[in-house]
Structures are given as C-alpha cells and as structure tokens.
MDTraj code that builds the backbone (N, CA, C; nanometers):
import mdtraj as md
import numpy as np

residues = "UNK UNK UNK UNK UNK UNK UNK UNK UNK UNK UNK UNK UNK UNK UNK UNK UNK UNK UNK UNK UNK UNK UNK UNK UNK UNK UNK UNK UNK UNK UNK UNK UNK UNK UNK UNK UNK UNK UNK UNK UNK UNK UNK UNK UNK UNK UNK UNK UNK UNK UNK UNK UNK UNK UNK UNK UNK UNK UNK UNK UNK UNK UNK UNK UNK UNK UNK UNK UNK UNK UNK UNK UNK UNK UNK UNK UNK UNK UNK UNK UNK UNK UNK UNK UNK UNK UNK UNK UNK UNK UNK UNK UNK UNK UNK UNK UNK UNK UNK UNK UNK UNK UNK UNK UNK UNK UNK UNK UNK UNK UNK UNK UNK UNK UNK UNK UNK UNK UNK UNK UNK UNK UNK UNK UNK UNK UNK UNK UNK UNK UNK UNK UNK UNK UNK UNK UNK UNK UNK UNK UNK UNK UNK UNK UNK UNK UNK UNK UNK UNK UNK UNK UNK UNK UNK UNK UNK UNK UNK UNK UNK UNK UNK UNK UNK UNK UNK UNK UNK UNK UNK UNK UNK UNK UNK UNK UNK UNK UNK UNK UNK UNK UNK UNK UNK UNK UNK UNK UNK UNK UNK UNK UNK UNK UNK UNK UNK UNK UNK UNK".split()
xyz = np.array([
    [-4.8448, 7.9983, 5.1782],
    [-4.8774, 8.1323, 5.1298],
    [-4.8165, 8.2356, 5.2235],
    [-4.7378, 8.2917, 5.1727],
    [-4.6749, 8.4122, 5.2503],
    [-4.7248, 8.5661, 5.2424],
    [-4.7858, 8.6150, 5.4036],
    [-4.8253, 8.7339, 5.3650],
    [-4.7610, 8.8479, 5.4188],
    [-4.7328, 8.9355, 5.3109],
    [-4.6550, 9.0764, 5.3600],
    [-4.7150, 9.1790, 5.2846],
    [-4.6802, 9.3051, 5.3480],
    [-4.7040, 9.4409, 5.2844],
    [-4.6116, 9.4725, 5.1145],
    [-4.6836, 9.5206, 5.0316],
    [-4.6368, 9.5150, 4.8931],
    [-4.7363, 9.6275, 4.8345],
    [-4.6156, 9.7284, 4.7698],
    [-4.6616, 9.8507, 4.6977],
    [-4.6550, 9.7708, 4.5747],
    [-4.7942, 9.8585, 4.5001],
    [-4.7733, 9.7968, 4.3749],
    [-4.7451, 9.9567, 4.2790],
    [-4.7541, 9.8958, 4.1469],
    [-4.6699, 9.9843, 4.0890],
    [-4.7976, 10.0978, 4.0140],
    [-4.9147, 10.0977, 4.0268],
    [-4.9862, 10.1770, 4.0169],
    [-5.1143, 10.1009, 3.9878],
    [-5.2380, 10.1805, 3.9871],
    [-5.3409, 10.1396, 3.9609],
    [-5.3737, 10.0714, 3.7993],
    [-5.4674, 9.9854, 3.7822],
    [-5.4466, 9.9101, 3.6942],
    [-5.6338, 9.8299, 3.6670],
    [-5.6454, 9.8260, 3.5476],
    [-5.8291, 9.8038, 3.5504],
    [-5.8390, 9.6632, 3.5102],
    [-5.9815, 9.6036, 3.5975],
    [-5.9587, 9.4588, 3.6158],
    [-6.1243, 9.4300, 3.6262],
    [-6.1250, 9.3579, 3.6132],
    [-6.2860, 9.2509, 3.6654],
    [-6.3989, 9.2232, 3.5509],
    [-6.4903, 9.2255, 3.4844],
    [-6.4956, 9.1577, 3.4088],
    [-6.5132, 9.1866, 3.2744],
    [-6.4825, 9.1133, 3.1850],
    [-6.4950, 9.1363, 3.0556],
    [-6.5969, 9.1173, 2.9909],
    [-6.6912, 9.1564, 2.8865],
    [-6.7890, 9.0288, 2.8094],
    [-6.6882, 8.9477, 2.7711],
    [-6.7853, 8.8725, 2.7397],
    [-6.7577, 8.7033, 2.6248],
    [-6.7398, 8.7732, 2.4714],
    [-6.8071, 8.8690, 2.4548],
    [-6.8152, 8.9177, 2.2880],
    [-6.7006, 8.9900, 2.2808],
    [-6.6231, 9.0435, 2.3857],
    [-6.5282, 9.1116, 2.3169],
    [-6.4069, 9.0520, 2.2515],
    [-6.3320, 9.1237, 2.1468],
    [-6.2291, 9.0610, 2.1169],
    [-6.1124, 9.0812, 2.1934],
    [-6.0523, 8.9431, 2.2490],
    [-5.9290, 8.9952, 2.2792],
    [-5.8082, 8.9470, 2.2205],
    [-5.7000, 9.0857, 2.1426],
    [-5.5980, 9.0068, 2.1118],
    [-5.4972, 8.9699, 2.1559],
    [-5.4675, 8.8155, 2.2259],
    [-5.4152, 8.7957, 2.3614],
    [-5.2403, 8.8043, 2.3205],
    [-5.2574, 8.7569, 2.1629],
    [-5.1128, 8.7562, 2.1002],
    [-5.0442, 8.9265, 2.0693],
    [-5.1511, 9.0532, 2.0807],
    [-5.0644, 9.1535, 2.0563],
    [-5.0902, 9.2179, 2.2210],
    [-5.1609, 9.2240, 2.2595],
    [-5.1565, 9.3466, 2.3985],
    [-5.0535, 9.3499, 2.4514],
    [-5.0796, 9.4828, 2.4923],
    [-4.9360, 9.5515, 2.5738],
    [-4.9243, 9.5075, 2.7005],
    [-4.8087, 9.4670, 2.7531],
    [-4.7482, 9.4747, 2.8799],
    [-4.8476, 9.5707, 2.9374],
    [-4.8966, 9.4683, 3.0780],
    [-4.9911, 9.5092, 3.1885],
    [-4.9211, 9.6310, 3.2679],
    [-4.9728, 9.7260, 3.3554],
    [-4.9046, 9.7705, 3.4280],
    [-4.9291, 9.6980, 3.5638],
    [-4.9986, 9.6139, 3.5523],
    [-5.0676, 9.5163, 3.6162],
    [-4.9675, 9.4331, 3.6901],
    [-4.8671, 9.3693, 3.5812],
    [-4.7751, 9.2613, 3.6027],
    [-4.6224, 9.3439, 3.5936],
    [-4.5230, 9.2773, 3.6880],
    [-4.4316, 9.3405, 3.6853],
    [-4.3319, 9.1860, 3.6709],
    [-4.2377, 9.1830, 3.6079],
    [-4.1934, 9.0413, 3.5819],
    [-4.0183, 9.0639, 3.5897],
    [-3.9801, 8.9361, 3.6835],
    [-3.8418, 9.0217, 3.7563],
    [-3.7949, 8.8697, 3.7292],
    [-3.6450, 8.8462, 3.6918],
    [-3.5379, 8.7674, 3.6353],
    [-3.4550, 8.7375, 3.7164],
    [-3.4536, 8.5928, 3.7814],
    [-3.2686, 8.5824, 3.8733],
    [-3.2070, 8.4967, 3.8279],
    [-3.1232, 8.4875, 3.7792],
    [-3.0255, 8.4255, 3.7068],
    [-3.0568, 8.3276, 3.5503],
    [-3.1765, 8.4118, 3.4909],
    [-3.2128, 8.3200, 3.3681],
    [-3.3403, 8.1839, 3.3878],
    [-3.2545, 8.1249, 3.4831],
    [-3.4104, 8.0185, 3.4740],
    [-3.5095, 8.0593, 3.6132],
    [-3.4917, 8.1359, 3.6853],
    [-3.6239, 8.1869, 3.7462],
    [-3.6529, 8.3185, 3.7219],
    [-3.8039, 8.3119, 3.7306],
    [-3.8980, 8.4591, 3.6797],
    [-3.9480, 8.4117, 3.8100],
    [-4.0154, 8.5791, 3.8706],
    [-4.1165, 8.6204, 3.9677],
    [-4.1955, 8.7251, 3.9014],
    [-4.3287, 8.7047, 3.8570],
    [-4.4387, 8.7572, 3.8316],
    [-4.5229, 8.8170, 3.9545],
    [-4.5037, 9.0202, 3.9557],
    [-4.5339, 9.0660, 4.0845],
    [-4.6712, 9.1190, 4.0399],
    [-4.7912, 9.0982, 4.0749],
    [-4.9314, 9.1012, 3.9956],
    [-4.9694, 9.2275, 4.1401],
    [-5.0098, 9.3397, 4.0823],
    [-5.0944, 9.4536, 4.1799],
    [-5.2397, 9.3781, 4.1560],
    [-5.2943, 9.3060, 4.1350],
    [-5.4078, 9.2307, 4.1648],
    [-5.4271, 9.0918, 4.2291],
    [-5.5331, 9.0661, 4.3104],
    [-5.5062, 8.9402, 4.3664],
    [-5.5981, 8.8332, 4.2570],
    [-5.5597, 8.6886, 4.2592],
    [-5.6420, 8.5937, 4.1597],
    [-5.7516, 8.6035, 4.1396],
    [-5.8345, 8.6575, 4.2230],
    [-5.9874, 8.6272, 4.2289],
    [-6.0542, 8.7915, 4.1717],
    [-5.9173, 8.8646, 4.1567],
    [-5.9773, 8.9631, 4.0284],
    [-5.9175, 8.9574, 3.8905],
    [-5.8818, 8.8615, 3.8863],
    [-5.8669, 8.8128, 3.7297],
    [-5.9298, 8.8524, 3.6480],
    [-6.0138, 8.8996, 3.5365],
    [-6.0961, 8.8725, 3.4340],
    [-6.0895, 8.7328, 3.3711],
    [-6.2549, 8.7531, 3.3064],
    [-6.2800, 8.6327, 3.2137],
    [-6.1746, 8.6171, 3.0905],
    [-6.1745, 8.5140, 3.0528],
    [-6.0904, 8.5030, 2.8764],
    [-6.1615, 8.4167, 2.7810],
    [-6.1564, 8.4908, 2.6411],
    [-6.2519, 8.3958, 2.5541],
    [-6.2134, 8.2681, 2.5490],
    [-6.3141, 8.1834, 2.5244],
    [-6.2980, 8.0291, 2.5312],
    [-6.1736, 8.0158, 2.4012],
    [-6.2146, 8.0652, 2.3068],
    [-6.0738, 8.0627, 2.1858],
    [-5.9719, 8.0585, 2.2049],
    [-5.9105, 8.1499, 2.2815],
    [-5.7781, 8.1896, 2.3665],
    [-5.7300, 8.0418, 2.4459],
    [-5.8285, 8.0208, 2.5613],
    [-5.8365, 7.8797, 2.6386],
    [-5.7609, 7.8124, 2.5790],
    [-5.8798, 7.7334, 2.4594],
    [-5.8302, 7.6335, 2.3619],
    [-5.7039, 7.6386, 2.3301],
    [-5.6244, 7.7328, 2.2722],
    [-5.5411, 7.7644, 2.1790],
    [-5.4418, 7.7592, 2.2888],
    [-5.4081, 7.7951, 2.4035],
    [-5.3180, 7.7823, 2.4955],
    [-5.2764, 7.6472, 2.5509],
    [-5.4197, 7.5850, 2.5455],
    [-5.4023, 7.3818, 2.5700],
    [-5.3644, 7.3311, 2.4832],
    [-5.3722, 7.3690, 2.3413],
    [-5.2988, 7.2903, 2.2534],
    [-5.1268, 7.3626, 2.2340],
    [-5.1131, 7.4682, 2.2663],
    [-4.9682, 7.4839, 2.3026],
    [-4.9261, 7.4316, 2.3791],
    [-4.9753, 7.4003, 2.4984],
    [-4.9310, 7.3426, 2.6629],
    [-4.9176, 7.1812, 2.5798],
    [-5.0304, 7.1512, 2.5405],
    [-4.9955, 6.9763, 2.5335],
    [-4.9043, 6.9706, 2.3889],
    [-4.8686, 7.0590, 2.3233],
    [-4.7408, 7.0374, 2.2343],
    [-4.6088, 7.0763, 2.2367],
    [-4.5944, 7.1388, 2.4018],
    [-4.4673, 7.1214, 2.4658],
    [-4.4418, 7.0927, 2.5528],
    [-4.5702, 7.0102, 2.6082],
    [-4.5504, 6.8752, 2.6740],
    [-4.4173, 6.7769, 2.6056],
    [-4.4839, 6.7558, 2.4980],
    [-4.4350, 6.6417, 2.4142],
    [-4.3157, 6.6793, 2.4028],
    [-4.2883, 6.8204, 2.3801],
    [-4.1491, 6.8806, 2.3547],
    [-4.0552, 6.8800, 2.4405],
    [-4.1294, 6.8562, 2.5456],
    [-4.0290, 6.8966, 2.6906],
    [-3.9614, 7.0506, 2.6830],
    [-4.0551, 7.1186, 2.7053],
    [-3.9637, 7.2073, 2.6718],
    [-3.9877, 7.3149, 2.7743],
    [-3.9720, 7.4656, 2.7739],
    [-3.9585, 7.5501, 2.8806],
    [-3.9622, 7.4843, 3.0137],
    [-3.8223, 7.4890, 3.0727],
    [-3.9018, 7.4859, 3.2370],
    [-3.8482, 7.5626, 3.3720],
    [-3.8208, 7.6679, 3.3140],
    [-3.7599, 7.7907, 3.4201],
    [-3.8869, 7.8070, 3.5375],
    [-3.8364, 7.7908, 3.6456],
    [-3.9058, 7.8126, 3.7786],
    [-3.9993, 7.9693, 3.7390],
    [-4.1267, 7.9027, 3.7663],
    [-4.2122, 8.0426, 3.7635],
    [-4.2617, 8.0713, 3.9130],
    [-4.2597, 8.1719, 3.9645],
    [-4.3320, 8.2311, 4.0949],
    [-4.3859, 8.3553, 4.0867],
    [-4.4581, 8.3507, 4.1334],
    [-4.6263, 8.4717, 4.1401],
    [-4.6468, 8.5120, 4.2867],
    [-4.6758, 8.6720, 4.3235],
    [-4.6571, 8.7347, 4.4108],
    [-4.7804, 8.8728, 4.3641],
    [-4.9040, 8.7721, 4.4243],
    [-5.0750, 8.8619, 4.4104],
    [-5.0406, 9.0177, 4.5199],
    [-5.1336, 9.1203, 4.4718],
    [-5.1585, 9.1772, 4.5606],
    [-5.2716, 9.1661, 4.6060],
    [-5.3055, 9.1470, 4.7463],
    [-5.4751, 9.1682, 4.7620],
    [-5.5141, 9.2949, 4.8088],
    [-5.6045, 9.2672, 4.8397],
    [-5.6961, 9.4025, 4.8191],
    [-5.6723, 9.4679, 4.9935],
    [-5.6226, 9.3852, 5.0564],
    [-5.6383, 9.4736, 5.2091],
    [-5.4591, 9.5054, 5.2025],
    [-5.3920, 9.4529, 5.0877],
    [-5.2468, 9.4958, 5.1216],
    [-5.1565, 9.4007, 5.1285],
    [-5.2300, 9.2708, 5.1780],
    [-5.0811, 9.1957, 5.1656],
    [-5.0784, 9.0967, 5.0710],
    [-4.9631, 9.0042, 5.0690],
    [-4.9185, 8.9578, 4.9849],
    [-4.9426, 8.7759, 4.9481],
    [-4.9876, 8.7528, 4.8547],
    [-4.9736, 8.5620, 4.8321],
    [-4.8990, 8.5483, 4.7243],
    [-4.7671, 8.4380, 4.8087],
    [-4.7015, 8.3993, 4.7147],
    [-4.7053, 8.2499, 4.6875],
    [-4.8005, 8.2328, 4.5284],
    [-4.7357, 8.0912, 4.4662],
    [-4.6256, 8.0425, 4.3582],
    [-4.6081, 7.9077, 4.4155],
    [-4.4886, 7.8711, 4.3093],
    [-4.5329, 7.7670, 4.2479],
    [-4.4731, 7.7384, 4.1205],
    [-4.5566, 7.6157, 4.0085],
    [-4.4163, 7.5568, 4.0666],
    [-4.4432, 7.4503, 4.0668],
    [-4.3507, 7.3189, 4.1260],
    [-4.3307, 7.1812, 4.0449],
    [-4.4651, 7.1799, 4.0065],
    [-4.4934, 7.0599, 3.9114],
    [-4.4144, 7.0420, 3.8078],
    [-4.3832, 6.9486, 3.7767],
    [-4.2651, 6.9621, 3.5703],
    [-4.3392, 7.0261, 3.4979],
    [-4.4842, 6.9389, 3.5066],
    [-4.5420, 6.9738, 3.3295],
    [-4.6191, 7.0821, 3.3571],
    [-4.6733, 7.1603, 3.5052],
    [-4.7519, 7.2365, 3.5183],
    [-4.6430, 7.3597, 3.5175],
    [-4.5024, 7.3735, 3.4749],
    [-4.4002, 7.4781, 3.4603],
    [-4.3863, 7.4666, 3.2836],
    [-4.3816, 7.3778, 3.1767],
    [-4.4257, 7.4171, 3.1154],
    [-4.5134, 7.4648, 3.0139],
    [-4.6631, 7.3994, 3.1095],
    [-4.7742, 7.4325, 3.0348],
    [-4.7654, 7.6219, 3.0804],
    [-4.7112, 7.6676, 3.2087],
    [-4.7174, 7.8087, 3.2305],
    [-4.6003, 7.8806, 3.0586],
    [-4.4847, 7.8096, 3.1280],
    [-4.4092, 7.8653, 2.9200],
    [-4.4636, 7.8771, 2.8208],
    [-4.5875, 7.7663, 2.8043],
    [-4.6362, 7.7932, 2.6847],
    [-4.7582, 7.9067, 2.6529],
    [-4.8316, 7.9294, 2.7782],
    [-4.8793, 8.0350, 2.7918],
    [-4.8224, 8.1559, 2.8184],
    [-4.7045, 8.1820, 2.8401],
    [-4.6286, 8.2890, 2.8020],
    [-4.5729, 8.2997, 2.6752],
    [-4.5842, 8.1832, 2.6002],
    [-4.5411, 8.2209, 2.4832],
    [-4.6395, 8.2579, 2.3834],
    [-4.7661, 8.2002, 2.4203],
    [-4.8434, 8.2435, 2.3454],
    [-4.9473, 8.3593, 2.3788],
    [-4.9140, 8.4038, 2.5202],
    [-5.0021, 8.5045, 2.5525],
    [-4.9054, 8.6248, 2.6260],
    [-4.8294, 8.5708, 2.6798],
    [-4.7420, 8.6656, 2.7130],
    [-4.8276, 8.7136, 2.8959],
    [-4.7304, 8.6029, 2.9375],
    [-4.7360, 8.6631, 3.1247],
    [-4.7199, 8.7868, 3.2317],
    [-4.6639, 8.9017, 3.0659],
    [-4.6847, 9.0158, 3.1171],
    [-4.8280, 9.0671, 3.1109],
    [-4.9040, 9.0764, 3.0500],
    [-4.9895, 9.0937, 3.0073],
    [-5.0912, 9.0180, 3.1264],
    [-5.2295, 9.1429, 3.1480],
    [-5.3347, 9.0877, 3.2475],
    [-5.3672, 8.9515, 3.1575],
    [-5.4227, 8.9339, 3.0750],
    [-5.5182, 8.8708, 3.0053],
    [-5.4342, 8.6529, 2.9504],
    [-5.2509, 8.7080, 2.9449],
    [-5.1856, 8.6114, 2.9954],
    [-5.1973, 8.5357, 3.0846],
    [-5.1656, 8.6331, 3.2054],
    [-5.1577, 8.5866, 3.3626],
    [-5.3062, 8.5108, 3.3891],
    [-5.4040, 8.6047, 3.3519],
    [-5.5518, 8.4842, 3.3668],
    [-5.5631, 8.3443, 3.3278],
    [-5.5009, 8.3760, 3.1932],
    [-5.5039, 8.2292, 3.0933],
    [-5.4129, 8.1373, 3.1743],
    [-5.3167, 8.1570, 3.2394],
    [-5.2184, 8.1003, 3.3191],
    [-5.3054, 8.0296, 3.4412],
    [-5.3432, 8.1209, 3.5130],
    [-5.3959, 8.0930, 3.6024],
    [-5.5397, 7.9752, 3.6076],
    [-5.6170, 8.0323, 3.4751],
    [-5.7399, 7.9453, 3.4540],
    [-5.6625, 7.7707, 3.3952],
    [-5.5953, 7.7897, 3.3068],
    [-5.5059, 7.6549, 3.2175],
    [-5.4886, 7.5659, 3.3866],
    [-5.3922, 7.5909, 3.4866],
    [-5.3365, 7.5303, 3.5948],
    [-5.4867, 7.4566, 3.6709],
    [-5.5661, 7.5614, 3.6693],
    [-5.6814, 7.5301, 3.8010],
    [-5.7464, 7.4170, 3.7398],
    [-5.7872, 7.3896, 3.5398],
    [-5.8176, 7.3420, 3.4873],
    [-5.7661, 7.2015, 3.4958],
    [-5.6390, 7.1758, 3.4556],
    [-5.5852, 7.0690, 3.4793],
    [-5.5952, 7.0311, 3.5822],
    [-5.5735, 7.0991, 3.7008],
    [-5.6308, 7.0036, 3.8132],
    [-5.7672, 6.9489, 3.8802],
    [-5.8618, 7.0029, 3.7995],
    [-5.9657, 6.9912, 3.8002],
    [-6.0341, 6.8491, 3.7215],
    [-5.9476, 6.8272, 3.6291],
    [-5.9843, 6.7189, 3.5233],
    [-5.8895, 6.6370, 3.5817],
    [-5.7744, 6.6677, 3.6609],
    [-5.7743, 6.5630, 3.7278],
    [-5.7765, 6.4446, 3.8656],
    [-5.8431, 6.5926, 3.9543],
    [-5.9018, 6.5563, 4.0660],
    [-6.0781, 6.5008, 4.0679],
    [-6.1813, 6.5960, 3.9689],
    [-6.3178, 6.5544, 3.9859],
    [-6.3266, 6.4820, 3.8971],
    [-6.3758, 6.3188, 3.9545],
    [-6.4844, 6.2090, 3.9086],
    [-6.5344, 6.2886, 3.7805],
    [-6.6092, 6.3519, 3.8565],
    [-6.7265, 6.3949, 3.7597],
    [-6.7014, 6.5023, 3.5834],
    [-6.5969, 6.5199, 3.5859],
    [-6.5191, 6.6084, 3.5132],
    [-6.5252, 6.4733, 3.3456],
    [-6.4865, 6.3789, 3.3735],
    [-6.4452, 6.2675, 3.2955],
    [-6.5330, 6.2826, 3.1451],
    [-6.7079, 6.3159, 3.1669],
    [-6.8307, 6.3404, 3.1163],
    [-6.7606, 6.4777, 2.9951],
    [-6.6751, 6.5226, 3.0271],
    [-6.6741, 6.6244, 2.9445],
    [-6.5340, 6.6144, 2.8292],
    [-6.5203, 6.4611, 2.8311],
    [-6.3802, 6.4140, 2.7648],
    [-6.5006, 6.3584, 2.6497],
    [-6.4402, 6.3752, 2.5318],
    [-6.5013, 6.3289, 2.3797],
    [-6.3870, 6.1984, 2.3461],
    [-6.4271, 6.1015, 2.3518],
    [-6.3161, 5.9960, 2.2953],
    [-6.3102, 6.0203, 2.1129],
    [-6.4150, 6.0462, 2.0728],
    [-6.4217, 6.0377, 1.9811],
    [-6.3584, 6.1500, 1.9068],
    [-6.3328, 6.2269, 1.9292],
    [-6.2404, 6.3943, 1.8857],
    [-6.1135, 6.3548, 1.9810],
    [-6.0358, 6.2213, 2.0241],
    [-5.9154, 6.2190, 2.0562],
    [-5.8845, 6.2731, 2.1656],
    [-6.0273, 6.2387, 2.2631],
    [-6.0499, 6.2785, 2.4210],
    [-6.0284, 6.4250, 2.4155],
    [-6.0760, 6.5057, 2.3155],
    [-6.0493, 6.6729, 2.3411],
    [-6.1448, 6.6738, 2.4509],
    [-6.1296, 6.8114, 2.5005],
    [-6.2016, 6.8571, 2.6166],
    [-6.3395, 6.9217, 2.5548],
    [-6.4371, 6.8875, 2.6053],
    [-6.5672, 6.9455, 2.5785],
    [-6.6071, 7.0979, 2.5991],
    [-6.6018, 7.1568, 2.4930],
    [-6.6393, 7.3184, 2.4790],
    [-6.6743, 7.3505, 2.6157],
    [-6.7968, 7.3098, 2.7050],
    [-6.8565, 7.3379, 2.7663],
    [-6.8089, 7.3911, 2.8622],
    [-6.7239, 7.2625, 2.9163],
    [-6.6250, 7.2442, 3.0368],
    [-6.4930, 7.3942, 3.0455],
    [-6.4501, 7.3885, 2.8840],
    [-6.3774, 7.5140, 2.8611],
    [-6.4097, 7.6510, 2.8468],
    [-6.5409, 7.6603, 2.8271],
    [-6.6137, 7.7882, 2.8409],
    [-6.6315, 7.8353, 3.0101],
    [-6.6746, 7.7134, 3.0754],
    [-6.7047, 7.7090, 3.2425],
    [-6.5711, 7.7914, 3.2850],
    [-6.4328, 7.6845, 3.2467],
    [-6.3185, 7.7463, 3.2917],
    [-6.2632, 7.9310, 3.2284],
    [-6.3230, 7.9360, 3.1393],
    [-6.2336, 8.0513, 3.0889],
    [-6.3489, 8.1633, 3.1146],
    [-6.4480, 8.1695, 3.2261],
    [-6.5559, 8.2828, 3.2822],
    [-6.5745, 8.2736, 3.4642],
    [-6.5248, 8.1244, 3.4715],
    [-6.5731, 8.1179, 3.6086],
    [-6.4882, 8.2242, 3.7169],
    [-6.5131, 8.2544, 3.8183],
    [-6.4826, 8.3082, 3.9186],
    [-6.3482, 8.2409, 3.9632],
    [-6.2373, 8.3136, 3.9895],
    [-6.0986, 8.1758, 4.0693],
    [-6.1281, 8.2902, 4.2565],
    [-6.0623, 8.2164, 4.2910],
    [-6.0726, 8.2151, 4.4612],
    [-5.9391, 8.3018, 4.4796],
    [-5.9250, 8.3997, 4.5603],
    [-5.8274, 8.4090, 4.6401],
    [-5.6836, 8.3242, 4.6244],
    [-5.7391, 8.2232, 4.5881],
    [-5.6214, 8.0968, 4.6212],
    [-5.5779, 8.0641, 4.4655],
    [-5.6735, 8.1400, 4.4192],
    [-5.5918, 8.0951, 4.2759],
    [-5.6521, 7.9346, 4.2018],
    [-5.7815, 7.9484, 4.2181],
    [-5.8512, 7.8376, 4.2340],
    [-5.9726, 7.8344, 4.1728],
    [-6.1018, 7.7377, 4.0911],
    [-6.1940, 7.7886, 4.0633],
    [-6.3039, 7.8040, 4.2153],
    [-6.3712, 7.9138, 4.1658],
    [-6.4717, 7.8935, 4.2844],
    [-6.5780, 7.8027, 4.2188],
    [-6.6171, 7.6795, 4.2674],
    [-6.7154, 7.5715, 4.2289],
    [-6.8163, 7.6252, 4.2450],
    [-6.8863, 7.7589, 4.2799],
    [-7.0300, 7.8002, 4.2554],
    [-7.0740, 7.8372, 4.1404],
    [-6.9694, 7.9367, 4.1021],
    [-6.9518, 8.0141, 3.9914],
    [-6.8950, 7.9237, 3.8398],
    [-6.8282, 7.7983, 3.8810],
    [-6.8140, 7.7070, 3.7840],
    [-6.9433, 7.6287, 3.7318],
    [-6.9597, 7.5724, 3.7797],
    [-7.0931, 7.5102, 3.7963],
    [-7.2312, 7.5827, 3.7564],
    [-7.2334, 7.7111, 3.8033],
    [-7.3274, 7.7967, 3.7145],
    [-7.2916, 7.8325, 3.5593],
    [-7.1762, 7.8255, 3.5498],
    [-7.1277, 7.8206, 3.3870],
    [-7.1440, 7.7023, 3.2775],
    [-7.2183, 7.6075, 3.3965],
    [-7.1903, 7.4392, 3.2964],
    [-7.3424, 7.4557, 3.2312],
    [-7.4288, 7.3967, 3.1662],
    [-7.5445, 7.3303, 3.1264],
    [-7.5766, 7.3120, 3.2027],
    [-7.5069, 7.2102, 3.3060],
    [-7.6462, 7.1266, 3.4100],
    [-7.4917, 7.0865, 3.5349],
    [-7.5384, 7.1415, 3.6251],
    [-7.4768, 7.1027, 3.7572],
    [-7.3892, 6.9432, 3.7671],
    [-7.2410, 6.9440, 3.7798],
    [-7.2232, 6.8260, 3.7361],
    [-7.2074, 6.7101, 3.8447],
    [-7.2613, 6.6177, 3.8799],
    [-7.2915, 6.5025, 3.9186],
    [-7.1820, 6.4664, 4.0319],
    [-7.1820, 6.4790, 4.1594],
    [-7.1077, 6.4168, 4.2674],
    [-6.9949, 6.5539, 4.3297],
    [-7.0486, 6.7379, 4.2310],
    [-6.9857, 6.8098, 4.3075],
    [-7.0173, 6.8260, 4.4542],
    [-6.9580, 6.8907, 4.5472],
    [-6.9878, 6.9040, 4.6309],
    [-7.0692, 7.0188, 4.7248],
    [-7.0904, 7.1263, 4.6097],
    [-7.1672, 7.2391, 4.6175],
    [-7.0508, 7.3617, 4.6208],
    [-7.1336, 7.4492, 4.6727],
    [-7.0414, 7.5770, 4.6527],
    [-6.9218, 7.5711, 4.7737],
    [-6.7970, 7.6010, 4.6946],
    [-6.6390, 7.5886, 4.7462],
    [-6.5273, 7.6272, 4.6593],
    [-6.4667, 7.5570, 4.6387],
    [-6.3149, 7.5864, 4.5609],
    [-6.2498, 7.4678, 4.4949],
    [-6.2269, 7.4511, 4.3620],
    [-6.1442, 7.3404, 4.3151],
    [-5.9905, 7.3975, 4.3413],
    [-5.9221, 7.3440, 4.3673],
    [-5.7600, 7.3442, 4.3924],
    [-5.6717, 7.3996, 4.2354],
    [-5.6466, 7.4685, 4.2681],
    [-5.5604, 7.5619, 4.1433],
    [-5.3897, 7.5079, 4.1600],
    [-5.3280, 7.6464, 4.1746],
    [-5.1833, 7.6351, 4.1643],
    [-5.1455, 7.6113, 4.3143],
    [-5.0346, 7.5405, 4.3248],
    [-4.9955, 7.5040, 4.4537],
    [-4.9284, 7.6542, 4.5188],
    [-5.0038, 7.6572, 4.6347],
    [-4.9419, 7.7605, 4.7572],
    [-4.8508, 7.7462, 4.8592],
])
top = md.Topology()
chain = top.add_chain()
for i, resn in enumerate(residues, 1):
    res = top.add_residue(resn, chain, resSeq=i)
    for name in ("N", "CA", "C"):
        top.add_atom(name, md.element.get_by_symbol(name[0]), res)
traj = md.Trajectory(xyz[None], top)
C-alpha cells in the first residue's frame, strides 16, 4: 500500500444508504467521486476522493446481478485489462490497490459493465463482489451458506451481509459489522477484525 499526498477533484457525498432505496446502478451518472485514467488501452487507474471504508451500502439485487455477470465471464474469459485503484483517505494520503488475480480482473469488467466503475455505487459493488469471493473462499464457516440444491447459489443471507456490511480501510469486510448482518453469528469466526478483500 502506497501512501502519498493526493488532491481530489472535489467534494463528493458518501456513507450510508437505506436498503429501501432504489438504486439504478445501470443508469447513474459518473461519480465526481471516481476519476478513471487510461494507459495504453489495457490498463485503467480508478482515482476514488473516498477511502474503502466510506463506501456505501448496495442493494442485495444489484449484488446478485453482478455475480451472475462475473461468473458468466468467467466462462467467457473475457475482460482482462489491468485494473488499479488509488483511495483517498480521510487524513490525505493515499492507498494504492491492484487486482492481480485472472478471474478477480474479470469479475471487476464485469462489474463495470454492468454498473459502471465510474460511478460511486459501481466502485462499491466492485469492491464488496472481490472481498466476497475471498471470503467464501478463505472461511470454513462460509460453506453453510452454499444451497446445493439451487446449483450451490449463494444464500441470500450471506449476500445481503456482503452488500451492507462495513469494508475496512483495506478494502476488506470488517467481520463485526458482517456478522451483525448474518441471522446468527457464524460458527468458528474469529470475532471482531477484517476478512481480506482486494490485494494491497
């Protein structure tokens, strides 16, 4: 994580949303939030005047609808232009992550295609989709929320947790704030901390 001084490009409104509101993630306007810069075609740098952990919530609908884009261009193989992200935080300086992973570059494409990474409400979905996957596939305990029977979809629950919980600084869920989003505290967490998001 690299930290430096970074003007952002103006003030910009953030933190939380209800659950009832509608959001339409497929029309909103370009954030002033996100500033999105091009070097030579296959890399983008996404310059965010907010840091991760002021993200807003996103409706669980949205969630959904972004995982079944991500896992149908999986299959596709498709987008995989280097994405990098450059937070502002709140005392001034700067964290920069990069998606590195194959499929975690274009599950981010497909959430730009369907939400558009300019856009605050994109960049969340981006951010929540990554922390998610690694979450289901680092915690044991996560497994409980796979349905074999619906073709191992992911259990509402688990996707509601992800698309309200709190992310960390790091771009990460905060496990207090996850865990208060579930039904019932899930089995072998380790209490309040951080699940591992996008690589720094």
């Amino acid at each position: 994580m690299a930290q430096s001084s970074f003007r952002g490009r103006g003030a910009c409104r953030a933190g939380a949303t209800a659950p009832s509101e509608a959001w339409s993630l497929m029309t909103e306007e370009r954030s002033s939030c996100v500033e999105v810069m091009e070097y030579g075609g296959d890399r983008l740098l996404y310059r965010v005047t907010l840091p991760p952990d002021g993200m807003p919530p996103v409706p669980v609908r949205a969630l959904e609808a972004v995982l079944d884009e991500a896992r149908a261009a999986a299959r596709d193989d498709g987008d995989r232009r280097h994405r990098s992200f450059r937070f502002l935080g709140r005392d001034g300086s700067v964290a920069d992550f990069d998606i590195e992973d194959r499929d975690a570059l274009i599950w981010a494409a497909a959430v730009d295609r369907r939400a558009g990474l300019e856009t605050l409400g994109g960049m969340s979905l981006c951010l929540r989709l990554l922390a998610l996957v690694h979450l289901l596939a680092t915690a044991p305990w996560a497994s409980r929320y796979f349905k074999a029977e619906t073709g191992s979809r992911i259990d509402r629950d688990l996707l509601r947790a992800a698309a309200r919980a709190d992310l960390t600084e790091e771009a990460r869920f905060d496990e207090a704030s996850f865990c208060r989003n579930l039904p019932a505290p899930p089995t072998g967490s380790a209490g309040a901390g951080a699940f591992t998001g996008v690589s720094a």
